[in-house]
N, C-alpha and C positions, 0 to 999 in steps of 0.2 A: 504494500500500500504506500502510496507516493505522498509526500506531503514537504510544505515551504515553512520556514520559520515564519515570511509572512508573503501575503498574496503578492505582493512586491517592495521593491523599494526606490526610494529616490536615487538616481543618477544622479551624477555630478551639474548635466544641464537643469534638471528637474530642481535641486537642493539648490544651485543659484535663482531659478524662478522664484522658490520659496521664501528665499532669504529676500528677494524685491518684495513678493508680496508682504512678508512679515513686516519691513519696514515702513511699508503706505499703511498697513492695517493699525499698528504702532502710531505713527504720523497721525492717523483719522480718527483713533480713539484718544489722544493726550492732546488735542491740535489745542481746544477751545483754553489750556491752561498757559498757551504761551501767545494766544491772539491777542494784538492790542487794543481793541476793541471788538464792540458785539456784530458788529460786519463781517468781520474778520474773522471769526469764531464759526460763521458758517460755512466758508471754507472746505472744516472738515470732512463732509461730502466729497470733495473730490479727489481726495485722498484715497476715498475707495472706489468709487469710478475709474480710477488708476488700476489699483486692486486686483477690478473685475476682471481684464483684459488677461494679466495676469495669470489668473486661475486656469481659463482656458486653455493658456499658453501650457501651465501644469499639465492639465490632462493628455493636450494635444502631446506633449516633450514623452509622456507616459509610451503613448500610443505609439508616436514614431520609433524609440527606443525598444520598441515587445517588451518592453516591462507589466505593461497591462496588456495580458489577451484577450480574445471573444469572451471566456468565460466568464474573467474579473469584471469587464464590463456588464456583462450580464446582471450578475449580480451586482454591483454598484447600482445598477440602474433599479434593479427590484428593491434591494434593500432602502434605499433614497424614497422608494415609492410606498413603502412598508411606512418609513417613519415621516413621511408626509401627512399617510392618513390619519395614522394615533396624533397626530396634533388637534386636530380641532375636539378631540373625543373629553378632553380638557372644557372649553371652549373658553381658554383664558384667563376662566376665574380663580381668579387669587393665586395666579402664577401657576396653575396644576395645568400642565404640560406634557404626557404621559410619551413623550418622543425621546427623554435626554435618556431613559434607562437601554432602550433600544440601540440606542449609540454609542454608546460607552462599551455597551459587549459587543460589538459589529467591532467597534475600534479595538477594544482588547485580544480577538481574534485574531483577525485581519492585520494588524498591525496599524502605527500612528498613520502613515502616510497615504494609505486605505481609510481611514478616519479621518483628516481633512477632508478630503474631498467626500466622502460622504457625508458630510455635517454640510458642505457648504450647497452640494446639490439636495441636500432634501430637506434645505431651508428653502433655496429654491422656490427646490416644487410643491411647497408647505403654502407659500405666499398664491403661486400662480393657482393654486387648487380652492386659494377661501379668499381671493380677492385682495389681497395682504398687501397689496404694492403701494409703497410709499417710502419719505426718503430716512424712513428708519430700516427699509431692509438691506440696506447693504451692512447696518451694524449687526445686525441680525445674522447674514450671510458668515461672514468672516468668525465673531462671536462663534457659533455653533463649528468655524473649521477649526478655530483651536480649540474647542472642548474636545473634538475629534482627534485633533492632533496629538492632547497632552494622555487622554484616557489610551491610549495603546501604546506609550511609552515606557511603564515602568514593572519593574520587575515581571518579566513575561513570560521564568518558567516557574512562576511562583503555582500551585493549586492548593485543592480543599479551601478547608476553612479559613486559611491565611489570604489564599485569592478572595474570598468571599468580603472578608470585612477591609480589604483594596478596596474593593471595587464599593463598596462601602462610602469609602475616605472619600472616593473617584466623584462620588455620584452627591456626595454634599457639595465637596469643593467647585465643582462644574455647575450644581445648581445655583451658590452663590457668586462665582466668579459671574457666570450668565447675566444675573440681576446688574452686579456691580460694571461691567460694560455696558449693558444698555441705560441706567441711571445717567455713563457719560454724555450720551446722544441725547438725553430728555431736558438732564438737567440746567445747562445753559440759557434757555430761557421758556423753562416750562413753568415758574415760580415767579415770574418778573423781579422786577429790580429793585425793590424796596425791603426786601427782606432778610431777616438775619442773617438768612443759608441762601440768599442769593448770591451770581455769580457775578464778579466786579471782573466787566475787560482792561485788561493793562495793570491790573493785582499782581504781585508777587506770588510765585507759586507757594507758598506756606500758605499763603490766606486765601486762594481757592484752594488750595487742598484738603485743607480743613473745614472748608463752607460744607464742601464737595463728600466728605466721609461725613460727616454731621446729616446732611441730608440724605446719605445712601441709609444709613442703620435707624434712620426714624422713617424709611419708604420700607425698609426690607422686611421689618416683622410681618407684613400685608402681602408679600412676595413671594419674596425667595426664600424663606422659612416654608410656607406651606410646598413652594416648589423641591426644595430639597428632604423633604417628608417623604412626597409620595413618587420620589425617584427613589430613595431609600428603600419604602415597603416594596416596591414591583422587582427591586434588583434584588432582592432576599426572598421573594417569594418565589418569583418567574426568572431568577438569573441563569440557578444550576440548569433548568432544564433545557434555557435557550442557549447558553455556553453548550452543553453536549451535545444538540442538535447543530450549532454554527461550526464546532470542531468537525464535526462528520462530516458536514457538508463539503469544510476546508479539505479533509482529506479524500474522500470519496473523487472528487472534481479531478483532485491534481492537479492544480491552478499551476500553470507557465509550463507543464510536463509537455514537451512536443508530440502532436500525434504522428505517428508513423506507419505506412500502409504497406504491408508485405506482401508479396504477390505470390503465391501458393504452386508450388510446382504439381504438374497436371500429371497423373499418375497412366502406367503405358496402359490401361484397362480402358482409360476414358480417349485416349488418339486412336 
């Protein structure tokens, strides 16, 4: 039985696209704390519109390279399609989300780099599937490829009960990390200007920074508390069983194994 440490990995052209996009996505989420003003602060949008182009370039750099074959594509594409629909099943209240548990074990499987890009396409097709487009989804997009990114990085031949309460750790830290990047996209002038935790353009960064954590941990109890709950229960309850199902799948497949056709010599009974 065939099987990859992970469905692939980044190339050297791949891990330079990465490293571009990591710095626009970096750039678009910190932009607003170094704009001199509140003009300027909106900006950060095109930091990811930059981004976007990016990503493609990833997948496309994937494909040219056979690092992604028909099959991984396959799968990216179902599984993207999987955790698209468990989004709305949520329907956003109070941060319950039932898509980050799904992602976290796709990413811890598959590997980190199988994990970007499936967070960023099946935010995607999360948005295009419930009408979600606006220009908070590129914080969205990006957001979800590093929870991708970071959930299939760490200790990967860890199992049992030590993988269990990982992925535990995984599934808090991503549901509050989540909250805490999208608060950057809101917070800028979601509160206007006259308030204690509002944001001052051309402020030294100690005094947004502090408006800025002030107002994330008095938004979060309403949030990302209830959203790092109910990624908790569903990875404790439904983890072991979809880990042993995405392992099978990983090996059974033989992602990147080359097929080979052999052509059967004709026995002198049959000329």
């Amino acid at each position: 039985m065939l099987k990859t440490s992970d469905i692939y990995h980044f190339s050297r052209k791949s891990q330079f696209t990465l490293f571009c996009v990591s710095i626009f996505t970096l750039a678009g989420f910190t932009w607003p704390f170094f704009a001199p003003d509140q003009s300027s602060a909106r900006f950060a949008q095109y930091f990811f519109w930059i981004a976007i182009p990016f990503t493609f370039l990833l997948l496309i750099a994937q494909l040219s390279d056979k690092s992604l074959d028909a099959k991984s594509v396959a799968l990216l594409g179902m599984l993207a399609a999987l955790i698209a629909a468990l989004r709305p099943l949520g329907a956003g209240a109070v941060g319950l989300e039932p898509m980050w548990f799904l992602l976290i074990l796709a990413a811890r499987v598959f590997g980190s780099a199988f994990g970007f890009l499936l967070g960023v396409l099946a935010m995607l097709a999360s948005a295009l599937l419930t009408g979600g487009m606006g220009p908070w989804l590129s914080y969205q997009l990006f957001a979800a490829g590093v929870i991708g990114l970071l959930a299939g990085a760490f200790f990967k031949n860890l199992r049992g009960k030590g993988e269990l309460a990982l992925l535990v750790a995984i599934a808090i830290f991503s549901s509050l990390s989540y909250g805490l990047l999208m608060d950057l996209q809101f917070w800028p002038w979601a509160i206007g200007s006259n308030t204690q935790l509002s944001f001052i353009p051309g402020a030294e960064l100690s005094v947004n920074l502090r408006r800025f954590i002030t107002f994330h941990f008095l938004s979060a109890m309403a949030w990302d508390i209830p959203r790092a709950i109910l990624t908790v229960v569903l990875t404790l309850s439904a983890g072991p069983a979809i880990l042993t199902a995405l392992r099978r799948t990983k090996k059974r497949a033989a992602f990147l194994t080359p097929i080979e056709f052999i052509e059967r010599a004709k026995s002198p009974e049959a000329i």
